[in-house]
C-alpha positions in Angstrom: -25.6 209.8 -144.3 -24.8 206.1 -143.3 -27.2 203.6 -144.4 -28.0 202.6 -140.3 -29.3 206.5 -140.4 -31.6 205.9 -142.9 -32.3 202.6 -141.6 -33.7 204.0 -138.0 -35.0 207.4 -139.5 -37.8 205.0 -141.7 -41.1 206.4 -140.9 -40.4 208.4 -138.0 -41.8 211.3 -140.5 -44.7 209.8 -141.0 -45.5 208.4 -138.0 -44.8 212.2 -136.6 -47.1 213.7 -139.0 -49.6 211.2 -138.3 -50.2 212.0 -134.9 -50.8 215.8 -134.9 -54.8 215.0 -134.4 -56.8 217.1 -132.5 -58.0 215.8 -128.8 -61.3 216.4 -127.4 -60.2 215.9 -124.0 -58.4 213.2 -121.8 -60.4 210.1 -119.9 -60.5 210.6 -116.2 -62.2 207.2 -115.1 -61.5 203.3 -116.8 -58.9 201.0 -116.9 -56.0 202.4 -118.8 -55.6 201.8 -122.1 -51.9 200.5 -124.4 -51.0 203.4 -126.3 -49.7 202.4 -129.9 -47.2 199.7 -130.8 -43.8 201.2 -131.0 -42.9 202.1 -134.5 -46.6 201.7 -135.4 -48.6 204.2 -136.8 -52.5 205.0 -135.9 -55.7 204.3 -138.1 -55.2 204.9 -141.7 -55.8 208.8 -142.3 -58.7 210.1 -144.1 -56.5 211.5 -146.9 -53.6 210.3 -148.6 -51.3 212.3 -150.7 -52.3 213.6 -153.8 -50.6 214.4 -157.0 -51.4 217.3 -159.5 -52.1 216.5 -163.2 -49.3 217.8 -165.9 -48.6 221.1 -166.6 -49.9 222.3 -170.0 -46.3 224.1 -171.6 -44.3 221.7 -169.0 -40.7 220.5 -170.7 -39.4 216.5 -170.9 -37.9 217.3 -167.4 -40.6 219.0 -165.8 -43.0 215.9 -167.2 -40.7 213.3 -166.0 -40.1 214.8 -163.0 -44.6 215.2 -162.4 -44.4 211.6 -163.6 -42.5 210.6 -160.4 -43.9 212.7 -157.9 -47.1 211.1 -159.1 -46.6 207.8 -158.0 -48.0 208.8 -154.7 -51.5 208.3 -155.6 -52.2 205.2 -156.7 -55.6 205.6 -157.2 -57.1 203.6 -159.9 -54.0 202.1 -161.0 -51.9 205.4 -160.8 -54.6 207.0 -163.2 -52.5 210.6 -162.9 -49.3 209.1 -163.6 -50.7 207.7 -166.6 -51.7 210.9 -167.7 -47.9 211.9 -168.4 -48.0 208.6 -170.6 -48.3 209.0 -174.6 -51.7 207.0 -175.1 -49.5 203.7 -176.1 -47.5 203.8 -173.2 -50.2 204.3 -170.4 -52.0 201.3 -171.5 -49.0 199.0 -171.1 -47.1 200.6 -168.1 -46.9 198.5 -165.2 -46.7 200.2 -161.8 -46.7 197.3 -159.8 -44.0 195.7 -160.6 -41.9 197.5 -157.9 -41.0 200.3 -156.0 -37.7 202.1 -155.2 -37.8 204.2 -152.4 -35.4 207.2 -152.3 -33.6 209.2 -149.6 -35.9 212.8 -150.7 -38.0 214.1 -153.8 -35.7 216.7 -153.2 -32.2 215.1 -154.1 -33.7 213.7 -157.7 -31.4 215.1 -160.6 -33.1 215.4 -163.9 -31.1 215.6 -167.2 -33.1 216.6 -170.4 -31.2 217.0 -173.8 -33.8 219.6 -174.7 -33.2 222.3 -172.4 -35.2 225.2 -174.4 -38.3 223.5 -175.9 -39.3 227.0 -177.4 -39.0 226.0 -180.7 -39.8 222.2 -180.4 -42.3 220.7 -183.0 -45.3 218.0 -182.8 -42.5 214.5 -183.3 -39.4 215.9 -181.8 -38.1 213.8 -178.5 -36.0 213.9 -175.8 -34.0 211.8 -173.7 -34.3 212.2 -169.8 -32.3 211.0 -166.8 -33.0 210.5 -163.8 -30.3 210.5 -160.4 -31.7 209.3 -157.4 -30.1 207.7 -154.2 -32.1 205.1 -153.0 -32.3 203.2 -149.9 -34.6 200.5 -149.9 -36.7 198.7 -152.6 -40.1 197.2 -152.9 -40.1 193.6 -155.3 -43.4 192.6 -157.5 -44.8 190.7 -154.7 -44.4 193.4 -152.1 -41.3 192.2 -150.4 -39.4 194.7 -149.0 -35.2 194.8 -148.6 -32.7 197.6 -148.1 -30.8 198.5 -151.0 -28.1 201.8 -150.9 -26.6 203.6 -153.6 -26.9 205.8 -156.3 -29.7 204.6 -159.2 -30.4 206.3 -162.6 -33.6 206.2 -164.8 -33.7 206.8 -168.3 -37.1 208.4 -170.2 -38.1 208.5 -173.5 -40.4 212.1 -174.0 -41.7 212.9 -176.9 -44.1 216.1 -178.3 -47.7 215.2 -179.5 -50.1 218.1 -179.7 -48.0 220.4 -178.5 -47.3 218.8 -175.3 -44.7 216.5 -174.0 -45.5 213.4 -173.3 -43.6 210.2 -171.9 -43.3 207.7 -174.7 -40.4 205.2 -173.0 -40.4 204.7 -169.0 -38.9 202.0 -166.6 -42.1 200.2 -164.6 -42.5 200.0 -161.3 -42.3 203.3 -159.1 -40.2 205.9 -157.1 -41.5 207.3 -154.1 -39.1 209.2 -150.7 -39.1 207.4 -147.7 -41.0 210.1 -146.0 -43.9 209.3 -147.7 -43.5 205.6 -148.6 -45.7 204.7 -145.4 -48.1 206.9 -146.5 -48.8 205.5 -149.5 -47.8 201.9 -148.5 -49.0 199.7 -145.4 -47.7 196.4 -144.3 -49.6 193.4 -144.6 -48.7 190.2 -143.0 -49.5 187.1 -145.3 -50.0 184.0 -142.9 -48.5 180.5 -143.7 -48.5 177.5 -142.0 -45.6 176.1 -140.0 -44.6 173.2 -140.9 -46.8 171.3 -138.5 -50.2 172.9 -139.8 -50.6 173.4 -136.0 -49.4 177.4 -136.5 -49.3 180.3 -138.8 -46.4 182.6 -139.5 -45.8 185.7 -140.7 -44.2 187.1 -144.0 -44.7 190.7 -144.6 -45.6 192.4 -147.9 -46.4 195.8 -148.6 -49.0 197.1 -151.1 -50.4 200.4 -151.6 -53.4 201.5 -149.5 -56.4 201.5 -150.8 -60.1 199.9 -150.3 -59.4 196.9 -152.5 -56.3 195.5 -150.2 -58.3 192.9 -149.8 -58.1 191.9 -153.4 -54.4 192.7 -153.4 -53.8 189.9 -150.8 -55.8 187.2 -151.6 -54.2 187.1 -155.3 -51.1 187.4 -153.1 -51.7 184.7 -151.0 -53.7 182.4 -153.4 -51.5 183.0 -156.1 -48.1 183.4 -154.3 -45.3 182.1 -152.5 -43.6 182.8 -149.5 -40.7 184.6 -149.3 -37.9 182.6 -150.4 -36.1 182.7 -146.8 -38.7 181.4 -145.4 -40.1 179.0 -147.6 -38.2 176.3 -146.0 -40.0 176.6 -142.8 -43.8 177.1 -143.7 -46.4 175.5 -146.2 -49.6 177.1 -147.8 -53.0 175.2 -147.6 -53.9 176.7 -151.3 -53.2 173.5 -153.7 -51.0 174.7 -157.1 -53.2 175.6 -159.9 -56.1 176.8 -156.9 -56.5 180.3 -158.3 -58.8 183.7 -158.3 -61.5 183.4 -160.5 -62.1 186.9 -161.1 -59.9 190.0 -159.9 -62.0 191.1 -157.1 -62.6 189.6 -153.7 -65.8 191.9 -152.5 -67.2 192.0 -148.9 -70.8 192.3 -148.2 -72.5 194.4 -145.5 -72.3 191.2 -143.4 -68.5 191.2 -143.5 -68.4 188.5 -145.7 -65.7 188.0 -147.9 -67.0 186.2 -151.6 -63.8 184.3 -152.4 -64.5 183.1 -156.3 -62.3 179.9 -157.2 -61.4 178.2 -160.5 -62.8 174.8 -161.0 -59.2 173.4 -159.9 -60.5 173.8 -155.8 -63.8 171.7 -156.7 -63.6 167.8 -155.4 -60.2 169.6 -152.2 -60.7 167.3 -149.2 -62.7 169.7 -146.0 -59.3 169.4 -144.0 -57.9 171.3 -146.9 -60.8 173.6 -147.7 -61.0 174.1 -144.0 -56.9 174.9 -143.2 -57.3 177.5 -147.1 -60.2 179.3 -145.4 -58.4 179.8 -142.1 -55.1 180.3 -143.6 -57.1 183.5 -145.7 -59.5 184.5 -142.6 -56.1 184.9 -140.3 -54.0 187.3 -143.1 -57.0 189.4 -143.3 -57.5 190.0 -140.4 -54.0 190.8 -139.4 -54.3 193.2 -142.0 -57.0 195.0 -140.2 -59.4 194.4 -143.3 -63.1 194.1 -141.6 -64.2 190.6 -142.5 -65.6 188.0 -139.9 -66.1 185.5 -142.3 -64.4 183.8 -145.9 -66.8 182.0 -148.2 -65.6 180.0 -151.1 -67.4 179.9 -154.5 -67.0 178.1 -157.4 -69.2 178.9 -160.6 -71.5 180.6 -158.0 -71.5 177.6 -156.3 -70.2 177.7 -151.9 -67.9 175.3 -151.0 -68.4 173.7 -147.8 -65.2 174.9 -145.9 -64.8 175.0 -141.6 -61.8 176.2 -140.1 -59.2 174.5 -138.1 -57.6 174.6 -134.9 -54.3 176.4 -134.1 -51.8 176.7 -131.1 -53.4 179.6 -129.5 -49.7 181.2 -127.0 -51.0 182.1 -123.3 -52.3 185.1 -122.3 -49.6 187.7 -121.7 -48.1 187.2 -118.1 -46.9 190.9 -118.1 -43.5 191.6 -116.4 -41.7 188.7 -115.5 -39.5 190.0 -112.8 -36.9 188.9 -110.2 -37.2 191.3 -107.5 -37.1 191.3 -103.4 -36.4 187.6 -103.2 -39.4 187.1 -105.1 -39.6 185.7 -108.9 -42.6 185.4 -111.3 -45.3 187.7 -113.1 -45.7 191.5 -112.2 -49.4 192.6 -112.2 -49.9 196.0 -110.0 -47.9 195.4 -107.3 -47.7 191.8 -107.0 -45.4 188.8 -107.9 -47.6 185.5 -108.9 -44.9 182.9 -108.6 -44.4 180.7 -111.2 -45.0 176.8 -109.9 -42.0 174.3 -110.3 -39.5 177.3 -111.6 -39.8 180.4 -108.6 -38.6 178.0 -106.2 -35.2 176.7 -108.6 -34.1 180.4 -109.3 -34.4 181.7 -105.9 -32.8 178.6 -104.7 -29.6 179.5 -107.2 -26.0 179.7 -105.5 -24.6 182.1 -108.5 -26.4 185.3 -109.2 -28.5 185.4 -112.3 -27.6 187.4 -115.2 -30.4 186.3 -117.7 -33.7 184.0 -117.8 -36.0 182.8 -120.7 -39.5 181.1 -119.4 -41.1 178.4 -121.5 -44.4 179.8 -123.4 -46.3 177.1 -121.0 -44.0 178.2 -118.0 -43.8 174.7 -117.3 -39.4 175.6 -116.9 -36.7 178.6 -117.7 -33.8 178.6 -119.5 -31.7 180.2 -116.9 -27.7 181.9 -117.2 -26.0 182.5 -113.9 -22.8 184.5 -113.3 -20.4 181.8 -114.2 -21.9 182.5 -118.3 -23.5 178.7 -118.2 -26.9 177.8 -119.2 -29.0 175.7 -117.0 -32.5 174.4 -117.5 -35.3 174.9 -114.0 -37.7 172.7 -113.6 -39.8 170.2 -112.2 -36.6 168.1 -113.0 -34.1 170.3 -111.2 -31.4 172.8 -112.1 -29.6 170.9 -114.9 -26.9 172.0 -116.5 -27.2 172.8 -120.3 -24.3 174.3 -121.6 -21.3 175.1 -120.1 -19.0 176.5 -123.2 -17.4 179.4 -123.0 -18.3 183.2 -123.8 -22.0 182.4 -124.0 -24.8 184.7 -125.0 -27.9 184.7 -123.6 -30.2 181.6 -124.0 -33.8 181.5 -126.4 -36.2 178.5 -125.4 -38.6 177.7 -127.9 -42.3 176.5 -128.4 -40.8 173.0 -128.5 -39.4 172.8 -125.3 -35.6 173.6 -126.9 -33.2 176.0 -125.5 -30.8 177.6 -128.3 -27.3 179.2 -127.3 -24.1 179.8 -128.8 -21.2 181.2 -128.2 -20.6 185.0 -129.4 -17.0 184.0 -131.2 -18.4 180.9 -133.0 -21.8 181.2 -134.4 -21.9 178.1 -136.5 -21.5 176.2 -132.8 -24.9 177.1 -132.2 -26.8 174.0 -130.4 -30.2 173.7 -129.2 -30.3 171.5 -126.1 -33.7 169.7 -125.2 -35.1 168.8 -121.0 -33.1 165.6 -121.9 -29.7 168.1 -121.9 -28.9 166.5 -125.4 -27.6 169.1 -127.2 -28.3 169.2 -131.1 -26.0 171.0 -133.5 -27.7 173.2 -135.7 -26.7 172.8 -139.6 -26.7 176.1 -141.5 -26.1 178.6 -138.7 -24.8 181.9 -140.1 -21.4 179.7 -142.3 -20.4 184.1 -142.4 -20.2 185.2 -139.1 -17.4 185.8 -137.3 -19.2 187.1 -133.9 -23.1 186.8 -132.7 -24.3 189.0 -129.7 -28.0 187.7 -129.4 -30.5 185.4 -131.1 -34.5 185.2 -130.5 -36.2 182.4 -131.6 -40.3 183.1 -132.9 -42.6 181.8 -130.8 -44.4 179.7 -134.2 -40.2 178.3 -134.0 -40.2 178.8 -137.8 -37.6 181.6 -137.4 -35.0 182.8 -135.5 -33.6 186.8 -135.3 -29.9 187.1 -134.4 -27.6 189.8 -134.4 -24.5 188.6 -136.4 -21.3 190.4 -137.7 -20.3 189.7 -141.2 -17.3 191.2 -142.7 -16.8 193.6 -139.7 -20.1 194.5 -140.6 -22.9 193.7 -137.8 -26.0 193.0 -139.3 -29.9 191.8 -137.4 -30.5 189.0 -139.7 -33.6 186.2 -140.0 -33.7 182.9 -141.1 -35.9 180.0 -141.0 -35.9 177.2 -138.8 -35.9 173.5 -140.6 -37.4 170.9 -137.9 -38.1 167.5 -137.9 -41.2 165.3 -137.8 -40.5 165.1 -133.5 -40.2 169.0 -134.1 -36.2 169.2 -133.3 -34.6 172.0 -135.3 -32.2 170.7 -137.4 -30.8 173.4 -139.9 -31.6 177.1 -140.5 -32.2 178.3 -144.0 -30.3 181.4 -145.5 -29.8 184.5 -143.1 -32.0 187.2 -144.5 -30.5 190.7 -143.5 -32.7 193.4 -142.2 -30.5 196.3 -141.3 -27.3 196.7 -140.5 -25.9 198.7 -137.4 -23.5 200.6 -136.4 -23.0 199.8 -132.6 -23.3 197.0 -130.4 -26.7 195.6 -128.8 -27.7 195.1 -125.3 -31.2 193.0 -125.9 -33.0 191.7 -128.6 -36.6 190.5 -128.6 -40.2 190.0 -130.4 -42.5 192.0 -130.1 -45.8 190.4 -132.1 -45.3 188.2 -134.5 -43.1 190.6 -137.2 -41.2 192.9 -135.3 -38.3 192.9 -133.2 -36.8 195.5 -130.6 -33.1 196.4 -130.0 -31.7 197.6 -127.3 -28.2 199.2 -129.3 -25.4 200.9 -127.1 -24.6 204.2 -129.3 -23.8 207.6 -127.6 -27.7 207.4 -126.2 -29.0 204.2 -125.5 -31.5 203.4 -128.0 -34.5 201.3 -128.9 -34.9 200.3 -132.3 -38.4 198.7 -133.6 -37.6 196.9 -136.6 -40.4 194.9 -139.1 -39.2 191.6 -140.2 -39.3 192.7 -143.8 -39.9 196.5 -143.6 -37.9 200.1 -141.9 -36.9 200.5 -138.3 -37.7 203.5 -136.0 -36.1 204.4 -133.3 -36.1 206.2 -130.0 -33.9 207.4 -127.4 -34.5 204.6 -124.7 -34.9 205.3 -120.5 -31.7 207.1 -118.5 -29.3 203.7 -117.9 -31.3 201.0 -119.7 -29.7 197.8 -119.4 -31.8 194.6 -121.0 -35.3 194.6 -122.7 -38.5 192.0 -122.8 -40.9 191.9 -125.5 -44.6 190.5 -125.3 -47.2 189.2 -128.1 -47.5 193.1 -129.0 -45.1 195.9 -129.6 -46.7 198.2 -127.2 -45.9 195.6 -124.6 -42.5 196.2 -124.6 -40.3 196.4 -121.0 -36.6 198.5 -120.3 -34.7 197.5 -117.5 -32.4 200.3 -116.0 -29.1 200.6 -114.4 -30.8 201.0 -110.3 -33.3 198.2 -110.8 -36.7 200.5 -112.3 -38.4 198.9 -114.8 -39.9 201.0 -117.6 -42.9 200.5 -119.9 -44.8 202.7 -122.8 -47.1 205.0 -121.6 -48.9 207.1 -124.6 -45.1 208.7 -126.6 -43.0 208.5 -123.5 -41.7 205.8 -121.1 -43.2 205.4 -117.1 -41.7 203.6 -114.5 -44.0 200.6 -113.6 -42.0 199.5 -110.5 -37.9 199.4 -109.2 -35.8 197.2 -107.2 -35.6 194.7 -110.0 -32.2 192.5 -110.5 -33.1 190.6 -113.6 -36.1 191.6 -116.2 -36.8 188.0 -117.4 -38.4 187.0 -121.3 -40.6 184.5 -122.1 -39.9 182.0 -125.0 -41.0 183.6 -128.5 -40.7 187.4 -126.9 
C-alpha cells in the first residue's frame, strides 16, 4: 500500500463506525440544518475501546502483545497497560511521551526467545520483538506527522510468581490507525498572530478523556508552538507563568479555576487579559464546556478581562458568476458585491479564477490570458502578468500572492499599490507548485509543491512586518504527499484544507493541518472547489456549470449555469 493510501484512508473507519446510530425519525418542518464537517466525526461516543487485563499462564509474547493492544484505554494513566508492568517498571513507564500509529493490530510480528514456557521458573526472562509498519507518529506534545516504514520494539519479560511480567519496555504507545481517532481527538491550541489582533491554530492530539482540559492548559501554559509555526505567532503566557497544580477543574457554573505560580502575580491586565483569552478561545475550540477562565494565585483571583480580536465576516455563502450576474448566492438570488460586480462583468477576457477580499472591499481576479488583475474601487489593474500563473490567494492584509507553477521561489505578493514584494523563503525545493491558499489569520500559507518528483501539500508560516507585508515564509511543513495532480485547494475552518486531486475518480480530500486526510469520491465532472469558515461549507463546481454542496453523507446540487465558482480570501 502506498503511503498516499494510507494517508486518505485515516479515519474513514472510524468515522464509518461512528455513525451507525440509531434515528428516531427525520424533521419535516425548520430551517435545514449543516450536516457534519467533512472528515469530521460526531459527538464523542459514550464508550471508548476497552482493553482486557493479562491472561493468567499467558507467555513473554502473548504479554507483550496484551501490553500493546492495551494502549487503547488510557484510562487512569493506561492503568491496564500497567498491569503487564513488573511492579518497578509500571511506576516509571511513561505513556505519554508518544505514540506510533501502525497500519493494523493485525500485521504486528512478535518474536519471543522462549517459545515453550512449560518449564520456565520464578527469575527466568525473555527477550521480545516487536515488527510493526507504521505510518504516522504522535510527538510528547501531541504533534502529529507522517512517518512510513517498518519499526521494531524490543521487551524485556521476565517470570515473577509464576507469571510473566514486562520488566524492560520502550515508552510512549502503539495503537492502528483504525482506532487512533478513537482513542485520540484533535485539539487546536490558539496563539496569537503576530499582531495580537488574531489567534491561530496549531493542532495537538491527546487522548480523550474528561480531564482534556488539564491536558491543554499544561499544553498551552507550559508549551510552545510548533516549531513551523513559531515564527509567525506569539503566546500571551510570560516564561516561567506555570500550573500550579496538575488539575484545571470546572465548576457547575462552567467555570474553569486556572491555579498559577506566584511568577503571574504583579502581569500587566493587557497581559492577564490577552492569557485569559488566549486559554478561553483553545478551549472552546476544543469543545470543552467552559464559558469562563478565572485565574488564581495562592487562592487568590487575578483580575483578568479579555481582549478584542479580528472577528472575519459572516459567511457570504456561494460566491458565484452566473447569468451575467456576479456576487453571493443565497436561495435563488445573486446580492452583488458593490465596487467589484460591476469590474468583473465589465471584463473583455473570460474569467478563469477569482479570490474576494475577506471585506469584499476588491477580487483578485485571473482572466483567460493567465494574468492576475486586482477589481476595485480603483479599477481593473493589472497585477501580474508572468507567465504560467497559478491561481491568485488575497489575504487579510489586502495582498494578493501568485507564482508561477515552474518557479516557486518567484512567489510575490502584490499590494492595491501593484508593488509586487518578493517573498524570501518560498519552498528553496520545489521544482513545480500547482496552488497555494493563504489562512485568513495570514500566519500561514498551504501550497501544493513537488519536491524530488514527489508532490507534497505542505504549510508554512508567514513572517510579516510591522505594516503587515509578508516578507519571508518559514520552513515548509509536509502534510501528505500525493499521488496525482490537484484541481483546487482551499480552507475550510481554521485547520483543515480540501483538495480537489485528479486520480481515476475525481476526489475530495479533507486534510487537518497537523493530523490524517479522508477522502471521498467527489460530484460527476467536478472542476474547482471553494471553502468557507467551516468544513461542512464546502462548494464543487462541475463540468456543465451545477454547483454542488454537502447535504447529510452525500452531495446536492444547490443551483447550475455557473461559469466560475469564486473563493473568498482565507477559504
Amino acid at each position: 500500500m502506498t503511503r498516499t493510501r494510507r494517508a486518505l484512508r485515516g479515519i474513514a473507519v472510524v468515522t464509518a463506525a461512528l455513525l451507525l446510530t440509531a434515528c428516531t425519525g427525520l424533521p419535516t418542518t425548520g430551517d435545514p440544518q449543516p450536516g457534519l464537517a467533512l472528515g469530521a466525526s460526531p459527538e464523542d461516543p459514550d464508550f471508548l475501546p476497552v482493553a482486557s487485563d493479562p491472561i493468567d499462564g499467558a507467555g513473554p509474547a502473548a504479554i507483550v502483545e496484551g501490553f500493546m493492544e492495551a494502549a487503547i484505554t488510557p484510562a487512569d494513566n493506561w492503568d491496564t497497560a500497567r498491569k503487564f508492568l513488573t511492579p518497578e517498571l509500571a511506576a516509571s513507564w511513561r505513556p505519554n511521551t508518544g505514540v506510533s500509529i501502525d497500519v493494523s493490530a493485525v500485521t504486528r510480528s512478535f518474536t519471543s526467545s522462549v517459545e515453550d514456557d512449560s518449564e520456565a521458573s520464578d527469575g527466568d526472562t525473555a527477550d521480545v520483538r516487536v515488527r510493526f509498519d507504521q505510518v504516522a507518529s504522535v510527538d510528547a506534545t501531541g504533534a502529529y506527522s507522517e512517518a512510513f516504514g517498518a519499526s521494531n520494539s524490543a521487551f524485556v519479560v521476565v517470570r515473577t510468581d509464576g507469571q510473566w511480567r514486562i520488566t524492560e519496555a520502550p515508552d510512549g504507545v502503539v495503537i492502528d490507525e483504525s482506532r487512533f481517532a478513537r482513542v485520540y481527538d484533535d485539539y487546536a491550541l490558539q496563539y496569537y498572530d503576530q499582531t495580537w489582533e488574531r489567534l491561530v491554530p496549531d493542532v495537538r492530539w491527546f487522548p480523550r478523556r474528561a480531564t482534556v482540559a488539564t491536558t491543554i492548559a499544561q499544553s498551552l501554559i507550559g508549551g510552545a508552538p510548533s516549531p513551523w509555526l513559531d515564527p509567525a505567532v506569539q503566546s500571551a503566557f510570560p516564561q516561567g507563568v506555570q500550573l500550579a497544580r496538575d488539575a484545571v477543574p470546572i465548576d457547575a457554573d462552567q467555570v474553569a479555576d486556572v491555579a498559577l505560580n506566584r511568577a503571574a502575580l504583579g502581569l500587566d491586565p493587557k497581559t492577564l487579559a490577552r492569557m485569559r483569552t488566549q486559554l478561553q478561545e483553545t478551549l472552546a475550540a476544543a469543545g470543552v464546556q467552559v464559558d469562563q477562565v478565572r485565574f488564581s494565585v495562592d487562592g487568590r483571583t487575578l483580575d483578568a478581562g479579555v481582549v478584542k480580536l479580528v472577528e472575519d465576516p459572516a459567511d457570504p455563502g456561494s460566491l458565484v458568476l452566473k447569468g451575467g450576474e456576479f456576487g453571493s448566492l443565497v436561495g435563488s438570488e445573486i446580492t452583488p458585491i458593490p465596487g467589484v460586480t460591476e469590474d468583473i462583468l465589465a471584463a473583455t477576457q473570460s474569467i478563469t479564477a477569482i479570490d474576494v477580499a475577506i471585506d469584499g472591499s476588491n477580487a483578485a481576479v485571473q482572466l483567460a490570458d493567465g494574468h492576475v488583475y486586482l477589481t476595485g474601487d480603483d479599477g481593473f489593474n493589472e497585477l501580474d502578468g508572468r507567465a504560467s500563473l497559478i491561481r491568485p490567494s488575497m489575504d487579510p492584509y489586502g495582498f494578493t500572492w501568485s507564482v508561477p507553477s515552474n518557479a516557486p521561489k518567484a512567489l510575490q505578493a502584490i499590494g492595491s499599490d501593484v508593488a509586487p514584494l518578493g517573498i524570501a523563503g518560498a519552498w528553496p525545493d520545489a521544482s513545480a507548485i500547482s496552488a497555494l491558499r493563504v489562512s485568513a489569520d495570514g500566519a500561514r500559507v498551504a501550497a501544493v509543491v513537488v519536491v524530488g518528483g514527489e508532490r507534497w501539500v505542505v504549510v508554512s508560516s508567514v513572517i510579516r512586518d510591522d505594516a503587515g507585508a509578508p516578507t519571508e515564509l518559514g520552513p515548509a511543513e509536509p502534510l501528505t504527499q500525493l499521488e496525482g495532480g490537484v484541481s483546487g485547494l482551499v480552507w475550510l475552518g481554521g485547520d483543515r484544507l480540501g483538495l480537489l486531486m485528479d486520480l481515476n475518480d475525481r476526489m475530495v480530500l479533507t486534510q487537518i493541518v497537523g493530523g490524517p486526510g479522508t477522502s471521498e469520491v467527489a460530484p460527476t465532472g467536478a472542476v474547482s472547489i471553494a471553502g468557507s469558515r467551516s468544513a461542512s461549507g464546502l462548494r464543487v463546481l462541475g463540468a456543465e456549470g451545477a454547483v454542488f454542496a454537502r447535504s447529510g453523507s452525500a452531495w446536492s446540487e444547490s443551483t447550475d449555469g455557473v461559469s466560475v465558482l469564486a473563493t473568498r480570501a482565507g477559504h
